[in-house]
C-alpha positions in Angstrom: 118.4 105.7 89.8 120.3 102.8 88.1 120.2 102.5 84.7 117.9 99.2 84.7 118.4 96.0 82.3 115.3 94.2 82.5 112.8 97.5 83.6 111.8 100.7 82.8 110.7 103.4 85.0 109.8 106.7 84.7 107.6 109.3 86.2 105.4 112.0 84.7 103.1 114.3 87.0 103.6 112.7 90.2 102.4 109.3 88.7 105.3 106.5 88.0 105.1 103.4 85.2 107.7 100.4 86.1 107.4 98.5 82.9 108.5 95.2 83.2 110.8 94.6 79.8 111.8 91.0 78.9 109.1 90.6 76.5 111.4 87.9 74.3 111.0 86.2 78.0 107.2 86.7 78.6 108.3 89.1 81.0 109.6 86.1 83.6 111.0 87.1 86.5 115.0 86.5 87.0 116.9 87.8 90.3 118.5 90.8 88.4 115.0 91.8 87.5 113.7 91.0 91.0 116.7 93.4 92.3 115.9 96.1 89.7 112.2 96.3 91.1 113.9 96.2 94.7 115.4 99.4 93.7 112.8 101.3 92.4 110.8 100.7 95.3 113.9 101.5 97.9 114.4 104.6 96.7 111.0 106.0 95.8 110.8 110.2 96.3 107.9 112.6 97.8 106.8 113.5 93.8 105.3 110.0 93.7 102.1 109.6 94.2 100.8 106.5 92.6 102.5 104.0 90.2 101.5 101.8 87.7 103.4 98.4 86.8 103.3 96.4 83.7 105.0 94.4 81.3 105.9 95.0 77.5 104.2 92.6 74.5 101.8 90.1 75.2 101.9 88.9 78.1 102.6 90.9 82.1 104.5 87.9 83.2 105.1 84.2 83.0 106.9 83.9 86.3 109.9 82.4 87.6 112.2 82.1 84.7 112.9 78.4 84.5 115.8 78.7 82.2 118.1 80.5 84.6 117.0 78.0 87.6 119.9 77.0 89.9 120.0 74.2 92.3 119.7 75.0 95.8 120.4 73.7 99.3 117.1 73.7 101.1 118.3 77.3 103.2 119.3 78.7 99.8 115.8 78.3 98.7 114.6 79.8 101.8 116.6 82.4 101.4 115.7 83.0 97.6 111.9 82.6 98.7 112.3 85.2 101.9 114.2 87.6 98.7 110.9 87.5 96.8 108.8 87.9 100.2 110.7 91.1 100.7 110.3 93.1 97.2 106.9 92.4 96.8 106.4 93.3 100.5 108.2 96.7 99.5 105.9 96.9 96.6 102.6 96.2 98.7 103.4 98.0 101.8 105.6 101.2 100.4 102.9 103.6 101.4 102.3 103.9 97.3 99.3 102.7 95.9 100.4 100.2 92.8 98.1 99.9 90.1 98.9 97.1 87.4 97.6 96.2 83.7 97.6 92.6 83.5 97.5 90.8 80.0 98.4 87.5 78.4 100.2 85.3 81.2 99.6 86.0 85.0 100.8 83.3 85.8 103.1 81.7 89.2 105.2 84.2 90.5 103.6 86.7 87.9 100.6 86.1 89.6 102.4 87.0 93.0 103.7 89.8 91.7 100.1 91.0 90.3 98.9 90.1 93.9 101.3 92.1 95.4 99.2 95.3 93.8 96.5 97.0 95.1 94.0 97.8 91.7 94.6 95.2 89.0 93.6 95.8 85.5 93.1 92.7 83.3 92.2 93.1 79.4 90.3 89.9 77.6 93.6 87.9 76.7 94.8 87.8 80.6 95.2 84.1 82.2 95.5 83.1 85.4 97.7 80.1 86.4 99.5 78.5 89.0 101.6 76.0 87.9 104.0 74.9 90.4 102.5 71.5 91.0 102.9 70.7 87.2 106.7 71.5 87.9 107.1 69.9 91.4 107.6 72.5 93.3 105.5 74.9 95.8 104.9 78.9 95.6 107.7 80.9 97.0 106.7 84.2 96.2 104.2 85.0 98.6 100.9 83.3 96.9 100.0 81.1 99.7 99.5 84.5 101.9 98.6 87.1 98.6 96.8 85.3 96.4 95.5 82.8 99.1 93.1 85.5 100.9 91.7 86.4 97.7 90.9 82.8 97.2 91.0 81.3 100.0 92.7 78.2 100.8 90.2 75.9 99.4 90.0 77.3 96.0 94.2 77.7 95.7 94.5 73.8 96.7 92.1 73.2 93.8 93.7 75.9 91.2 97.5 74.4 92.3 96.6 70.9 92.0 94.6 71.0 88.9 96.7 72.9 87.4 93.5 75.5 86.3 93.2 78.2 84.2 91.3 81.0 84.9 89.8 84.2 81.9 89.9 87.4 82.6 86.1 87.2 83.4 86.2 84.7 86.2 89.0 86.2 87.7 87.2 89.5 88.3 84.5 87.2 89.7 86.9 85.8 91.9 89.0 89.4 93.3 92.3 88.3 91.6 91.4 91.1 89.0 89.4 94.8 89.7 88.6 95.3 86.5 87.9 93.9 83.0 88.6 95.9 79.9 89.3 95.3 76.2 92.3 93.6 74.5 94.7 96.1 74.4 93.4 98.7 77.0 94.7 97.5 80.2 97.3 100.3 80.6 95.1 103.1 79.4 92.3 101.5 82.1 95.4 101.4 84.7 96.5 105.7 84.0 93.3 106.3 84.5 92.5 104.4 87.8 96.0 106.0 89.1 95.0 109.3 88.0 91.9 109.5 90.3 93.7 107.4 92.9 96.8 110.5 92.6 93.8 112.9 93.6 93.0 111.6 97.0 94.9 112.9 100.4 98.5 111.2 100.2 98.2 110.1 103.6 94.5 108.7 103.0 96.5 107.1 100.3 99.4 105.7 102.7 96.9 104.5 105.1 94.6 102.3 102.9 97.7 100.8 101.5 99.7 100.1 104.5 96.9 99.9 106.9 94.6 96.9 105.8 96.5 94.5 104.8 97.8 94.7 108.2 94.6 95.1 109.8 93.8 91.8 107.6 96.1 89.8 109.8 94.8 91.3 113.2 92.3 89.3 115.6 89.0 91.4 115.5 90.0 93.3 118.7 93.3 94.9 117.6 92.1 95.3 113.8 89.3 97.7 115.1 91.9 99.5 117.8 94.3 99.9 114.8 91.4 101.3 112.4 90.7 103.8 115.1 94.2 105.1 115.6 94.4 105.0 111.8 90.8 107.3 111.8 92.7 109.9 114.0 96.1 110.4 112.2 94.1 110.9 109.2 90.7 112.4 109.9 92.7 115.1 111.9 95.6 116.3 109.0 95.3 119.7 107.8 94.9 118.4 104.4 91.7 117.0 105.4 90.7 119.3 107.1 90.7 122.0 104.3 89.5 119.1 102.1 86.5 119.0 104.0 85.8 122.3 104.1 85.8 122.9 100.7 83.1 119.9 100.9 81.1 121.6 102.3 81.2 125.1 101.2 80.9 123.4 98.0 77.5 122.1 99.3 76.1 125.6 100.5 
């Protein structure tokens, strides 16, 4: 790969850290980093089996970086939003289960990029924001789909027109978190929850992470046809076959 600007990533026994690395910047998010995560994600190999994603210092991301904001003809900004839509599609639907440590600022397009994950890790200091009303504008990066079945449409209205804050605490309460741990131990919390994730069947793996969310947007009918083609690709792999069988000799 690339040498990278505004990431790191590197892989060690089948388990890979993107590290998101503009802590002078919160960690916001600029199109050269977007396009750096694009990369990664594009050109991910067979070693992989789970990855973890954070962001250096205090905080995992502050969002869209304001500073480098351009003005754009209405298509532009589609297209800008629809450039978002597809990296954090990439990172929620690669077949790799994504694990991120989440402290300091989750906030707007950090918190779409935190949504975009399927285990979230949040330590004591992590807040929860979306701020777009304050700024006039309205999520691009995927919240109102992402964040908004976590919430439901109800609660985002109220958290994007209030402009409200929510801990570490009630965010677990609410599913935008998994887990609470510690200041300071997100990461560790994260390597662990990827190692025991990295020990399930790869394809088990694929099909939880590709499957559902797809299943999600299904009427009841096809959802429940799709589980069941999913149950026979997997529940018929050699892999689990042998998996099973140690089960169960394990058992006698």
């Amino acid at each position: 790969m690339s040498e990278f600007k505004f990431i790191q990533f590197s892989i060690n026994a089948g388990i890979g850290h993107l590290h998101l690395n503009r802590p002078q910047k919160k960690n916001a998010i600029n199109d050269a980093l977007i396009y750096e995560i694009e990369e990664v994600f594009s050109k991910l190999t067979k070693e992989l089996s789970v990855i973890v994603l954070s962001g250096e210092g205090s905080d995992f991301c502050s969002g869209l970086d304001l500073s480098e904001h351009t003005a754009r003809e209405p298509f532009e900004v589609v297209e800008h939003s629809r450039m978002w839509h597809r990296v954090f599609g990439l990172i929620n639907k690669s077949g790799i289960p994504v694990v991120s440590a989440l402290q300091g600022a989750v906030i707007g397009g950090g918190l779409e990029l935190a949504a975009s994950t399927h285990v979230r890790v949040a330590d004591e200091s992590a807040i929860f924001r979306l701020p777009e009303g304050r700024h006039g504008i309205f999520v691009g990066g995927g919240a109102s789909v992402h964040v908004g079945r976590v919430l439901g449409a109800s609660r985002m209205m109220e958290m994007m027109l209030t402009g409200r804050i929510y801990d570490a605490v009630n965010a677990e309460r609410l599913g935008l978190a998994h887990y609470v741990v510690p200041k300071g131990e997100a990461l560790a919390k994260a390597f662990e929850l990827a190692a025991s994730i990295a020990k399930n069947s790869k394809l088990a793996n694929w099909a939880m992470v590709t499957g559902l969310p797809r299943i999600d947007s299904m009427s009841m009918d096809d959802g429940l046809f799709t589980e069941s083609l999913i149950a026979g690709m997997t529940q018929t792999s050699p892999e689990v076959q042998a998996r099973i069988g140690q089960f169960l000799n394990r058992k006698k």
